[in-house]
TISE-789036 format. One record per residue (C-alpha): residue number from 1; residue in three letters; x, y negated, z. Coordinates in steps of 0.02 Angstrom, whole numbers. Layout:
<pts>
[pt NUM; Ala; [X; Y; Z]]
...
</pts>
This chain:
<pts>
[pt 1; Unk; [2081; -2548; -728]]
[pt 2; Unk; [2042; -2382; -770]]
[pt 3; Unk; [1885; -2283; -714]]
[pt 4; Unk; [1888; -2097; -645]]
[pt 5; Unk; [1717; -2021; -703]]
[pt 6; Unk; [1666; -1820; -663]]
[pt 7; Unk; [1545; -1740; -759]]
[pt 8; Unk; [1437; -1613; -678]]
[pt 9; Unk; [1329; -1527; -830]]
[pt 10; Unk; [1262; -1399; -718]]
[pt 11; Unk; [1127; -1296; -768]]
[pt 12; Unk; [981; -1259; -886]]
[pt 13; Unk; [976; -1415; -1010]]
[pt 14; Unk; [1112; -1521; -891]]
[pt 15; Unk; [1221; -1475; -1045]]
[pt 16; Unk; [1155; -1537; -1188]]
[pt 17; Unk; [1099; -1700; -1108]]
[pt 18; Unk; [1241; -1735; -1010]]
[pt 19; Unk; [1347; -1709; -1216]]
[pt 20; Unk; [1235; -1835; -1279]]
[pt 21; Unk; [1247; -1958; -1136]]
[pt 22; Unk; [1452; -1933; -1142]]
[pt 23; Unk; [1459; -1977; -1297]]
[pt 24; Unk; [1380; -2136; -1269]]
[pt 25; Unk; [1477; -2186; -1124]]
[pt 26; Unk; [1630; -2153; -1234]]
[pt 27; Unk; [1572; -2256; -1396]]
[pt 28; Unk; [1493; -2384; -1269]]
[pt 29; Unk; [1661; -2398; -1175]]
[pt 30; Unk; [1776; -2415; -1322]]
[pt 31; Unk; [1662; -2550; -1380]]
[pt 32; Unk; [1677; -2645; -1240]]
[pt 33; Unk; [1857; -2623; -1195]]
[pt 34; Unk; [1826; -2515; -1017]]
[pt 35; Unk; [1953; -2411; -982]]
[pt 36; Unk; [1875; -2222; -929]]
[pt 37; Unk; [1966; -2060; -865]]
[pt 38; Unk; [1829; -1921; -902]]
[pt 39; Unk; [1872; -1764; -807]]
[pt 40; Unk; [1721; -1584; -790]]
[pt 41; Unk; [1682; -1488; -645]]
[pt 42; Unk; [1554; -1347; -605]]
[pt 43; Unk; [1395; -1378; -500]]
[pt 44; Unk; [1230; -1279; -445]]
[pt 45; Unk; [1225; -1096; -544]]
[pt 46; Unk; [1344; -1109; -649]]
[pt 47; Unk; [1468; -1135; -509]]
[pt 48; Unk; [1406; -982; -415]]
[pt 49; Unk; [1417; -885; -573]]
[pt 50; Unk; [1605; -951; -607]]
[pt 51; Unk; [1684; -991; -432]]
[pt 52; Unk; [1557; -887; -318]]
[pt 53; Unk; [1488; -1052; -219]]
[pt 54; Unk; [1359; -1199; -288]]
[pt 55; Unk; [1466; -1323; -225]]
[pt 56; Unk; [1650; -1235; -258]]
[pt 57; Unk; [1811; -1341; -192]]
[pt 58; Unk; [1874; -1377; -350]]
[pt 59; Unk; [1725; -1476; -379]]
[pt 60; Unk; [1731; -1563; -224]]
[pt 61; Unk; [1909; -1591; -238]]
[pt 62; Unk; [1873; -1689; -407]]
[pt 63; Unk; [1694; -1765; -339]]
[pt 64; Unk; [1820; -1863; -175]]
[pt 65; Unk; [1922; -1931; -321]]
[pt 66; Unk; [1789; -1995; -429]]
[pt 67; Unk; [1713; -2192; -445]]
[pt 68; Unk; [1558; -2126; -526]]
[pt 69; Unk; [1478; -1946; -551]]
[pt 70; Unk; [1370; -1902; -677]]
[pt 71; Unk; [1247; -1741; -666]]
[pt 72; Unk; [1141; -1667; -775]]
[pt 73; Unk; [1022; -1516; -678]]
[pt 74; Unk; [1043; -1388; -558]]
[pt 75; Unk; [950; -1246; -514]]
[pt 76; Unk; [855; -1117; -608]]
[pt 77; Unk; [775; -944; -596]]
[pt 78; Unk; [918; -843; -598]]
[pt 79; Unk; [970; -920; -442]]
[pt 80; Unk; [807; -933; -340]]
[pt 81; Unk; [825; -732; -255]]
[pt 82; Unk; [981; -783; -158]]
[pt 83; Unk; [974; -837; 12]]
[pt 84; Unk; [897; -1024; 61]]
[pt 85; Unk; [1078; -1083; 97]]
[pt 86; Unk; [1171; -984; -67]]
[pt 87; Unk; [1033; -1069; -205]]
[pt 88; Unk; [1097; -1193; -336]]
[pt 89; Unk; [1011; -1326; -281]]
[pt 90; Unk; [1111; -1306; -96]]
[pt 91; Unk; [1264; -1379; -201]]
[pt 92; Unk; [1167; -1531; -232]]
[pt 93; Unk; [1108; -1559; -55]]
[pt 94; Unk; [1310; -1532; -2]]
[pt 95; Unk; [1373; -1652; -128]]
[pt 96; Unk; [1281; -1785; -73]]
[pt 97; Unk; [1300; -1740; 104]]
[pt 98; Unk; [1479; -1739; 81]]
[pt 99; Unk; [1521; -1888; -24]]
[pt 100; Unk; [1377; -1987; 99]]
[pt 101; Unk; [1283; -2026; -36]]
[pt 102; Unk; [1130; -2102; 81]]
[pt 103; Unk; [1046; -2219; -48]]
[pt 104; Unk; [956; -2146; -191]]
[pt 105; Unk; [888; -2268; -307]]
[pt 106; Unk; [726; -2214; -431]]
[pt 107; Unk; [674; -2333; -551]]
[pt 108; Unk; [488; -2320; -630]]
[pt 109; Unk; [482; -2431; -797]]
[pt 110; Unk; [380; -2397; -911]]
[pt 111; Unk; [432; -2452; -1089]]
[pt 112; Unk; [285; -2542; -1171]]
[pt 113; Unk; [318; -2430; -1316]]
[pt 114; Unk; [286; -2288; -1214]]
[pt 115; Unk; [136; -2350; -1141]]
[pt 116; Unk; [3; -2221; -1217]]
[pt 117; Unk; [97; -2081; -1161]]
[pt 118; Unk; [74; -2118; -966]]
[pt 119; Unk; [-65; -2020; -886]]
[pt 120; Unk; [-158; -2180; -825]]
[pt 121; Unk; [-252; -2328; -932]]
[pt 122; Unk; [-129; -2424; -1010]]
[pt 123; Unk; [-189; -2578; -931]]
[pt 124; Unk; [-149; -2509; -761]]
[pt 125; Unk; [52; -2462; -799]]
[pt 126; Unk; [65; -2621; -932]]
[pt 127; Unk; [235; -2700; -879]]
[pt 128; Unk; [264; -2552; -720]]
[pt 129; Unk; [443; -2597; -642]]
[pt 130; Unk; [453; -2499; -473]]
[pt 131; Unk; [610; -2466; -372]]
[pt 132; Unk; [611; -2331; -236]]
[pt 133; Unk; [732; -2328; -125]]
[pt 134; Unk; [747; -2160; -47]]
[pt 135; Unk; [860; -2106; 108]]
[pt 136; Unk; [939; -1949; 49]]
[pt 137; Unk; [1073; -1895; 184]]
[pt 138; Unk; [936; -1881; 329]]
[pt 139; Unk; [770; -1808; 389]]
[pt 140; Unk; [697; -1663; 358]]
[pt 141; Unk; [823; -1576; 224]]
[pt 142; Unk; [970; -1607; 337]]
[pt 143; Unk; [887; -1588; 505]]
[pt 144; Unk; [923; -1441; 621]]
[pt 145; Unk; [891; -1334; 692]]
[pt 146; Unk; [808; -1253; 521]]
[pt 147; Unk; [759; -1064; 475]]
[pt 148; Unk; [670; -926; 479]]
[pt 149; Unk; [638; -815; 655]]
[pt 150; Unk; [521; -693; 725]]
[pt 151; Unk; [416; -742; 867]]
[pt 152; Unk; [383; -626; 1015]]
[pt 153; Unk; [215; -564; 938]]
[pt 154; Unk; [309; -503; 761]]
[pt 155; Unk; [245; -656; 660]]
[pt 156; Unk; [401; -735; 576]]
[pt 157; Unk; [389; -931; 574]]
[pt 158; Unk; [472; -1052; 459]]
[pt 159; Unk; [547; -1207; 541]]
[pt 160; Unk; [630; -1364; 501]]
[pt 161; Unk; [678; -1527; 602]]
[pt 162; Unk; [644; -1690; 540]]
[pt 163; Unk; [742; -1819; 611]]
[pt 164; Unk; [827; -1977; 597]]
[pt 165; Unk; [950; -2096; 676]]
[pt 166; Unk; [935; -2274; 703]]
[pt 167; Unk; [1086; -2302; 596]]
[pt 168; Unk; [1016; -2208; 456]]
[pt 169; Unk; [869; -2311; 458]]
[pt 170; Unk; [961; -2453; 467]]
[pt 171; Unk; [1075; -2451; 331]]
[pt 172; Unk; [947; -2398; 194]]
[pt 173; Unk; [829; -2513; 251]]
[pt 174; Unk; [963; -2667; 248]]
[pt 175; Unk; [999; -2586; 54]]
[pt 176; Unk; [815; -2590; 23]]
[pt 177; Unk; [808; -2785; 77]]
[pt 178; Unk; [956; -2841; -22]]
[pt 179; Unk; [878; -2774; -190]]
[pt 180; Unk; [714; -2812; -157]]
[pt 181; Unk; [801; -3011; -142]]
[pt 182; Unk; [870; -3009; -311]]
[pt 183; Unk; [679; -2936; -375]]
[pt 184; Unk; [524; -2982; -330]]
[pt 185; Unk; [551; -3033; -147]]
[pt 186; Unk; [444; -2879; -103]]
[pt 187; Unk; [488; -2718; 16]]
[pt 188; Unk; [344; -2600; 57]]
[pt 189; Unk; [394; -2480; 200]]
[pt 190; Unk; [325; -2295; 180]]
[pt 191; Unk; [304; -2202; 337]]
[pt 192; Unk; [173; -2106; 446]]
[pt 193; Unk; [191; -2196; 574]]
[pt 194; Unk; [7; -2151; 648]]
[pt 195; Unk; [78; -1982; 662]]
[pt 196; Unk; [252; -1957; 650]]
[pt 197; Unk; [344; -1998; 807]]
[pt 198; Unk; [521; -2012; 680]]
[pt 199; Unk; [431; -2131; 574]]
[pt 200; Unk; [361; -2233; 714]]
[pt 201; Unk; [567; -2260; 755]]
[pt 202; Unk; [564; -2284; 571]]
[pt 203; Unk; [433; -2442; 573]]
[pt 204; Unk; [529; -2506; 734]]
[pt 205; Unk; [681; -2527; 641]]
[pt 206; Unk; [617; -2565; 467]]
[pt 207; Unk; [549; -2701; 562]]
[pt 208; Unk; [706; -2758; 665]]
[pt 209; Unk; [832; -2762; 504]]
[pt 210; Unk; [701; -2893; 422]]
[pt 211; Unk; [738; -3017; 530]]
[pt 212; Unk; [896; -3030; 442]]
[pt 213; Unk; [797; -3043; 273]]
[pt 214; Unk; [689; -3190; 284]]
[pt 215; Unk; [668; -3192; 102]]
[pt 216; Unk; [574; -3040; 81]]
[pt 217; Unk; [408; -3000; 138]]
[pt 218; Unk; [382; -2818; 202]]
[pt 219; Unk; [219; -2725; 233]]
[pt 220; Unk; [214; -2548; 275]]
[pt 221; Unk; [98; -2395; 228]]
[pt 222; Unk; [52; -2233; 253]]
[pt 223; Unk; [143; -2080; 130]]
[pt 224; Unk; [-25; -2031; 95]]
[pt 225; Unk; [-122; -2216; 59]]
[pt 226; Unk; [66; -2230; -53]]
[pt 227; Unk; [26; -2096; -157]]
[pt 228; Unk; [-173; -2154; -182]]
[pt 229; Unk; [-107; -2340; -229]]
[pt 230; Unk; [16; -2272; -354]]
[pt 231; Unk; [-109; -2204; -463]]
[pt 232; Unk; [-245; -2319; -419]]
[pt 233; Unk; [-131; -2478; -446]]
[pt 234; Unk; [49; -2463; -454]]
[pt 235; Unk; [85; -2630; -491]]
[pt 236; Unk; [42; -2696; -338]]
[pt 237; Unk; [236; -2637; -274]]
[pt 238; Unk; [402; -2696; -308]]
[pt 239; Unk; [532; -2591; -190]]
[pt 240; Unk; [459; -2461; -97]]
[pt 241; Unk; [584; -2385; 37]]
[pt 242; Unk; [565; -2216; 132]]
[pt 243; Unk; [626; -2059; 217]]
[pt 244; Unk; [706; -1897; 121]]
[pt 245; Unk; [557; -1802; 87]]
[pt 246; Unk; [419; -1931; 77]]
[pt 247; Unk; [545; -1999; -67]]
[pt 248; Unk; [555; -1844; -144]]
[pt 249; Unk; [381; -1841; -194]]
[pt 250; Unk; [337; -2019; -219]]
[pt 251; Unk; [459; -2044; -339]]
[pt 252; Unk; [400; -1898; -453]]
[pt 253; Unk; [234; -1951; -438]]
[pt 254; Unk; [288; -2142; -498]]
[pt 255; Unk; [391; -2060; -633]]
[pt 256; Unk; [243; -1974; -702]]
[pt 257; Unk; [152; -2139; -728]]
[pt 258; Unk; [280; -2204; -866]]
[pt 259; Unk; [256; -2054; -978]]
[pt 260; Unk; [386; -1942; -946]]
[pt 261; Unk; [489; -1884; -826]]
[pt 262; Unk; [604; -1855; -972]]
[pt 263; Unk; [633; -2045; -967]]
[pt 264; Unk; [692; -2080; -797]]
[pt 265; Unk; [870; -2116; -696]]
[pt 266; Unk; [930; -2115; -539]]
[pt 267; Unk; [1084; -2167; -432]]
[pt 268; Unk; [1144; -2092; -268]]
[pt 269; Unk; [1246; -2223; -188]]
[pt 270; Unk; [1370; -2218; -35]]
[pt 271; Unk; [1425; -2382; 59]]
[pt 272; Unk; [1560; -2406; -61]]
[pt 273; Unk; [1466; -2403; -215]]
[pt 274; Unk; [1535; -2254; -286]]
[pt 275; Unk; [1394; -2143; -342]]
[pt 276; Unk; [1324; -1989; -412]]
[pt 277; Unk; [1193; -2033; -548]]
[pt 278; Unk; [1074; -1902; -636]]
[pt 279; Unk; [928; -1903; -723]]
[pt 280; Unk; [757; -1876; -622]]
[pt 281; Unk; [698; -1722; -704]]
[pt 282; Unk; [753; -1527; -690]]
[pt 283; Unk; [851; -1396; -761]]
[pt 284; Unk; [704; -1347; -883]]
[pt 285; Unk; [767; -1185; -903]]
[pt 286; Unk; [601; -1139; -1042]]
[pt 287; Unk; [677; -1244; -1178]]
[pt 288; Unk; [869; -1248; -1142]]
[pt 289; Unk; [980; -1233; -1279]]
[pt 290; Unk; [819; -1263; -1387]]
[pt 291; Unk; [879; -1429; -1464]]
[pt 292; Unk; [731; -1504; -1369]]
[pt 293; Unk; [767; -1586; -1211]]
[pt 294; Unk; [750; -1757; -1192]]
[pt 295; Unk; [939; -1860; -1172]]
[pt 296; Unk; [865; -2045; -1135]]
[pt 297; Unk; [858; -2014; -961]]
[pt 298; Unk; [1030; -1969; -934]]
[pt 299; Unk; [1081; -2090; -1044]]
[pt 300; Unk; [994; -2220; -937]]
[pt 301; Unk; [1099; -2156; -790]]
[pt 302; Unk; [1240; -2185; -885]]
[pt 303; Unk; [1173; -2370; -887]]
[pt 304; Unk; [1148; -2372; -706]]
[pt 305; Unk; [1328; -2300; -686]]
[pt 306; Unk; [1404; -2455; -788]]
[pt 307; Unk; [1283; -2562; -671]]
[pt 308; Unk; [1309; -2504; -486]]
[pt 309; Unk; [1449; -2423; -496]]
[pt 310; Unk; [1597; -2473; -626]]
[pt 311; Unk; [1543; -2674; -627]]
[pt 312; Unk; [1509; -2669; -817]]
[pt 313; Unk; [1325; -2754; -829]]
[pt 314; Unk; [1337; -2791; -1000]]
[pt 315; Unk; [1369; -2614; -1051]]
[pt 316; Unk; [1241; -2556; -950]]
[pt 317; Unk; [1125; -2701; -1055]]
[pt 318; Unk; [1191; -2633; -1232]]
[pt 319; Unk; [1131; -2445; -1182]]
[pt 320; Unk; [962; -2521; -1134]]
[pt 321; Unk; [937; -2623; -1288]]
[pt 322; Unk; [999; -2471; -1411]]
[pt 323; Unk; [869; -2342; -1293]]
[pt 324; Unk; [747; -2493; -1314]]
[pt 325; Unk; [767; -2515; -1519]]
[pt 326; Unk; [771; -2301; -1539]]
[pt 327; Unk; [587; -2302; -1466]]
[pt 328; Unk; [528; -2453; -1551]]
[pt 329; Unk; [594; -2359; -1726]]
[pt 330; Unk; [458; -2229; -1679]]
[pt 331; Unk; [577; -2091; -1641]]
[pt 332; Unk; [534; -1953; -1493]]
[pt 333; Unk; [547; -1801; -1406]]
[pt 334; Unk; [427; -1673; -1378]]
[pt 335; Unk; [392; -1756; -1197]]
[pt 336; Unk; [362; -1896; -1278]]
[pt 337; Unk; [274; -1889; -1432]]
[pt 338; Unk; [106; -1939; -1472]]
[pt 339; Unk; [22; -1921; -1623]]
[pt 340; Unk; [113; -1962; -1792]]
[pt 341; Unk; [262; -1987; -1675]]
[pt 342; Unk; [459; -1930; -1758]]
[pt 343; Unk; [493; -1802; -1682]]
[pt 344; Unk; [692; -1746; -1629]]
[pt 345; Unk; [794; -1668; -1557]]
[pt 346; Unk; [928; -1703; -1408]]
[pt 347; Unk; [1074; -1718; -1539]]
[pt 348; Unk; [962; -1820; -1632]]
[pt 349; Unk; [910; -1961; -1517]]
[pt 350; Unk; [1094; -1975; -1448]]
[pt 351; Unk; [1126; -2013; -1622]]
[pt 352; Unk; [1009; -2131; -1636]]
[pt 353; Unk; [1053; -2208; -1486]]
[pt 354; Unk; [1243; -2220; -1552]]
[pt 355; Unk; [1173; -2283; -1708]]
[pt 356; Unk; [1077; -2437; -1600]]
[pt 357; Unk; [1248; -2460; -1509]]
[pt 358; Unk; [1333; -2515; -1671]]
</pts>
């Protein structure tokens, strides 16, 4: 069985990292006898600057063919004058929208050889495995009515609508429960429910789908007591699930306590497992094409990809294992480096990681 894959480099440093992380997928595909089709599409600015839209047809066209997408950054000041609904990041919100990607997963491990390099005592991140699982079709991104208008006085107001359905809910909350099961037996529920009429329907439901989950225990909490107990002790969660936005900004906030954002994955999943996967951080625009961006992360969504999405687990292993023996050899990125650290560059550590492949 072969496997169609689309690569979306995108913008900023999505090239170089998405390079590196192809040619793993290629040497970690040939050793394990999976059969890959690897086709290239534009997203974000560089598809407004070559086909006049973020999200352009011909990349959509290739996206509705695709088992498994895999993106490197979009966005970037070049972009950021156009209109709200023109921006590269607009193409990122409409492939996701369009493929129904609803379930994006964010992992927060820190690797023990990375330890010194998170911003909190080591003894409090230690062995960190975190899984958020963030709705990311929904709420207040997606909602409308959205803009800009003028009031009767002159004042112009910004306004947004966040809302979800019960279905929505539902179906990200059942996700959440399943892979909590095969963890730690664990599902925290993030909401504001004290406030937030949405996220009171949120709790309702959160609440109703666990009845099918017996297995797992589920508390809830508040976004903003979420945020507090991630820095004060983020070990004390397993899966954390939540809404679009409150997502958004946990998950950065758990990827800065394993040392770099530069080290993170993600996978956007629809209902049929086909996904878009990407690495957590941005388009760094300030260093692209510098020979200094870090690959890992990407490469660890290339992992996830073989995991989720194209039923290879023991690929996805090997990458691990090869990402695992490059840091343990002492070699880094700037992101990552402390003192006395190796210090390389993108080529460089997808080399290495080859090199740990073989």
């Amino acid at each position: 069985m072969s496997h169609s894959i689309l690569l979306l480099p995108g913008d900023g440093i999505g090239p170089e990292v998405v390079q590196q992380a192809r040619r793993v997928l290629e040497h970690v595909a040939d050793k394990h006898g999976l059969s890959i089709e690897l086709a290239e599409g534009d997203l974000g600015g560089i598809a407004i600057d070559r086909q006049g839209a973020a999200y352009p047809d011909a990349t959509r066209a290739l996206a509705r063919q695709a088992d498994a997408i895999l993106l490197g950054a979009v966005g970037g000041p070049k972009w950021d004058s156009l209109p709200p609904a023109e921006r590269a990041e607009r193409g990122l919100l409409a492939i996701r929208a369009d493929l129904d990607l609803f379930a994006n997963l964010r992992p927060a491990i820190l690797f023990p050889q990375l330890a010194s390099a998170s911003s909190l005592k080591a003894e409090l991140v230690a062995g960190l495995d975190i899984l958020i699982v963030r709705e990311l079709t929904g709420g207040i991104y997606f909602g409308e009515p959205r803009g800009i208008r003028e009031r009767d006085d002159g004042e112009r107001e910004g306004f947004n609508t966040y809302i979800y359905r019960e279905s929505e809910i539902e179906r990200i909350a059942a996700l959440a429960f399943e892979l909590a099961a095969k963890r730690g037996g664990r599902l925290t529920s993030v909401d504001k429910a004290n406030v937030l009429e949405v996220t009171m329907l949120w709790r309702e439901v959160v609440e109703r789908v666990a009845q099918n989950h017996p297995d797992v225990a589920l508390d809830h909490i508040y976004v903003d007591n979420a945020a507090m107990q991630l820095v004060r002790a983020p070990k004390q969660f397993d899966v954390l699930v939540t809404g679009n936005i409150f997502g958004d900004i946990l998950s950065d906030t758990a990827a800065m306590l394993t040392g770099s954002i530069g080290m993170l994955p993600s996978a956007s999943l629809n209902e049929q497992s086909r996904g878009l996967y990407e690495p957590v951080h941005g388009s760094a625009p300030d260093i692209a094409g510098q020979n200094k961006a870090n690959p890992l992360a990407t490469i660890l969504s290339v992992a996830m990809m073989l995991r989720y999405s194209l039923d290879a687990p023991a690929a996805a292993d090997d990458i691990e294992a090869a990402v695992s023996a490059v840091l343990d050899d002492g070699l880094r990125t700037g992101d990552i480096a402390e003192a006395g650290a190796s210090i390389v560059g993108t080529v460089e550590m997808g080399d290495a990681v080859i090199a740990a492949l073989n």
